[in-house]
C-alpha positions as CSV (number, residue, x, y, z in Angstrom):
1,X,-17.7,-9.6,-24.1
2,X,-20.0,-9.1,-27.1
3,X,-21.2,-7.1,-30.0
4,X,-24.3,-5.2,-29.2
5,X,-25.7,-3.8,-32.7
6,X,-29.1,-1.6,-31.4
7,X,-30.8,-0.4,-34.6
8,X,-33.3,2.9,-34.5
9,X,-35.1,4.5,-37.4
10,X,-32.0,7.2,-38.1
11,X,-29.0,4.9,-37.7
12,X,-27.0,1.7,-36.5
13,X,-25.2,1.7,-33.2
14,X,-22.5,-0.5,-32.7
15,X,-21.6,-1.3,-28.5
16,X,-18.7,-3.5,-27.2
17,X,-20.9,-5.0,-23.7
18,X,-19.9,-7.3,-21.3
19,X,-22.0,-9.6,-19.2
20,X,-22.5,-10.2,-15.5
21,X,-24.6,-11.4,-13.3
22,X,-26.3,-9.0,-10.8
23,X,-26.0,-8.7,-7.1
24,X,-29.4,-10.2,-7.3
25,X,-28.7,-12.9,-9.5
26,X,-30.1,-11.7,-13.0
27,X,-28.4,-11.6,-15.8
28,X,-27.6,-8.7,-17.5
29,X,-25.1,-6.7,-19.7
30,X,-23.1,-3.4,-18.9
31,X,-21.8,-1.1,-21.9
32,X,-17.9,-1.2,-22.1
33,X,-17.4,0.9,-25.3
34,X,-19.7,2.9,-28.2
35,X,-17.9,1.8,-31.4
36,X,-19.7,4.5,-33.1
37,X,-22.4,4.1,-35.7
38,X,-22.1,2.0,-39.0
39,X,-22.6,5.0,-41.6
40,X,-19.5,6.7,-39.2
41,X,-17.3,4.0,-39.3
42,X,-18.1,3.2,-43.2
43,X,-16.8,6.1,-43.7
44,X,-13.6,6.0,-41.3
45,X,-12.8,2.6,-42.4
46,X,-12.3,2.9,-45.8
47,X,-14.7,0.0,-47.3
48,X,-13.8,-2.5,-44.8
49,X,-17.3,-3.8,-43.2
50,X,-17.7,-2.0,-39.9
51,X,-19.9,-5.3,-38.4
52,X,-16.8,-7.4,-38.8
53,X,-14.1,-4.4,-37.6
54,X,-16.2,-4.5,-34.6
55,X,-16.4,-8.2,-33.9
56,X,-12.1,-8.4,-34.0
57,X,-12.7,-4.7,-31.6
58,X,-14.5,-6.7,-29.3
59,X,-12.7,-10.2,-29.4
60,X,-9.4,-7.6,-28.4
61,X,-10.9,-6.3,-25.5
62,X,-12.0,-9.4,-24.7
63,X,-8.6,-10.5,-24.8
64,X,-7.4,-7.4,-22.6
65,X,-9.5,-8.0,-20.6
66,X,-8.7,-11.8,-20.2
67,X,-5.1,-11.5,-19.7
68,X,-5.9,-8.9,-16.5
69,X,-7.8,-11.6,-14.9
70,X,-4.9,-13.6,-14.7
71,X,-4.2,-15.1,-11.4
72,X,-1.2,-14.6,-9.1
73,X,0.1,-17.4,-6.8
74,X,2.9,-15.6,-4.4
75,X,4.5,-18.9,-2.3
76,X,4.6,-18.1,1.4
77,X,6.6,-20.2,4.1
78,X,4.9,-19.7,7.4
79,X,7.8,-21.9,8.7
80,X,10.4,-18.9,8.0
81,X,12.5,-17.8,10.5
82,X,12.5,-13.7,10.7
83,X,16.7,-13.3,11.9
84,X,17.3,-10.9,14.5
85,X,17.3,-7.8,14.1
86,X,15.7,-7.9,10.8
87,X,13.2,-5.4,10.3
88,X,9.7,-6.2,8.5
89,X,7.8,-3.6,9.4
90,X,7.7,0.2,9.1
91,X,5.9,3.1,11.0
92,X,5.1,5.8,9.2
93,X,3.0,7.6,11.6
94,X,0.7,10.5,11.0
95,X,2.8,11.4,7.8
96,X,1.1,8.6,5.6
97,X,-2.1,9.0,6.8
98,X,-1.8,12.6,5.2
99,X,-0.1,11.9,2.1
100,X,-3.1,9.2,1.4
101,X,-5.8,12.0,1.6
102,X,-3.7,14.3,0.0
103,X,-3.7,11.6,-2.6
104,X,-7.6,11.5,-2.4
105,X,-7.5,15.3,-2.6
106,X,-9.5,16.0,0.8
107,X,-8.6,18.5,3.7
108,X,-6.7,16.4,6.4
109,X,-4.7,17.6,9.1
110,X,-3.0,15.3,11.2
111,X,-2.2,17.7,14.2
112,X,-4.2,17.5,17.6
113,X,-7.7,19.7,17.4
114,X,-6.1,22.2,20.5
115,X,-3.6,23.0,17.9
116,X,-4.9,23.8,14.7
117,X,-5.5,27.2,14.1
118,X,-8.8,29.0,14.2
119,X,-9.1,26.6,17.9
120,X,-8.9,26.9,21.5
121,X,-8.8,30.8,21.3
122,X,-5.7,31.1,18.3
123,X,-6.2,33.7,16.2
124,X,-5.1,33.4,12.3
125,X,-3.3,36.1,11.4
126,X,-2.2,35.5,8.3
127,X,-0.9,33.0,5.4
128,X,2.8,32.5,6.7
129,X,2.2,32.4,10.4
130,X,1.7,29.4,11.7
131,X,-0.5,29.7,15.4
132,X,-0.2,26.4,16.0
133,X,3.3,26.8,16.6
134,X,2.8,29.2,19.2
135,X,0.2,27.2,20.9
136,X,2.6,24.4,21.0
137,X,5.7,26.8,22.7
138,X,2.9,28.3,25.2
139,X,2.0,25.1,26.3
């Protein structure tokens, strides 16, 4: 992470940016956070310099960002023996698959196309009935 300062004729811009290397293999720099403009934060900060409030902004990010990156080593034994009767593994059908796009906040239904309604010649009537359920008993 570092301290972009981009300077124009009106003000002073202060950026927190981090760099990366592209998917093409140049370098190059991303904008993380606009600390805001020197005469702003002059004013904010109460006399304190806003160049060096902005250096200890960035070398905390920096660190927050750091301690994410940490890695994880999670010890596995391939050896193990599962007991019987021990179950490791869960079905959730249909069920999870909805909740996920209902997570993602997308129209899913789960049911078989000859049942939902508007299909296979069901007629919606209405909010509380429920033609799929009648296709189903006439089945």
């Amino acid at each position: 992470m570092k301290l972009n300062i981009v300077k124009s004729k009106n003000c002073t811009i202060l950026y927190a940016a981090r760099s990366y290397r592209s998917e093409s293999g140049k370098s190059t720099s991303k904008v993380v956070k606009r600390l805001g403009t020197v005469e702003e934060l002059r004013g904010k900060l109460n006399g304190e310099d806003p160049i060096e409030w902005a250096k200890t902004q960035v070398a905390g990010i920096t660190a927050l960002e750091k301690e994410g990156n940490k890695h994880v080593i999670i010890d596995c034994n391939p050896m193990a023996l599962i007991s019987k009767g021990e179950r490791r593994s869960y079905n959730g059908g249909r069920w999870i698959i909805e909740n996920g796009f209902r997570i993602m906040k997308t129209d899913f239904d789960a049911r078989p196309s000859h049942l939902l309604p508007g299909t296979a010649g069901i007629q919606v009537s209405g909010e509380e009935s429920e033609p799929w359920r009648e296709a189903l008993h006439n089945r």
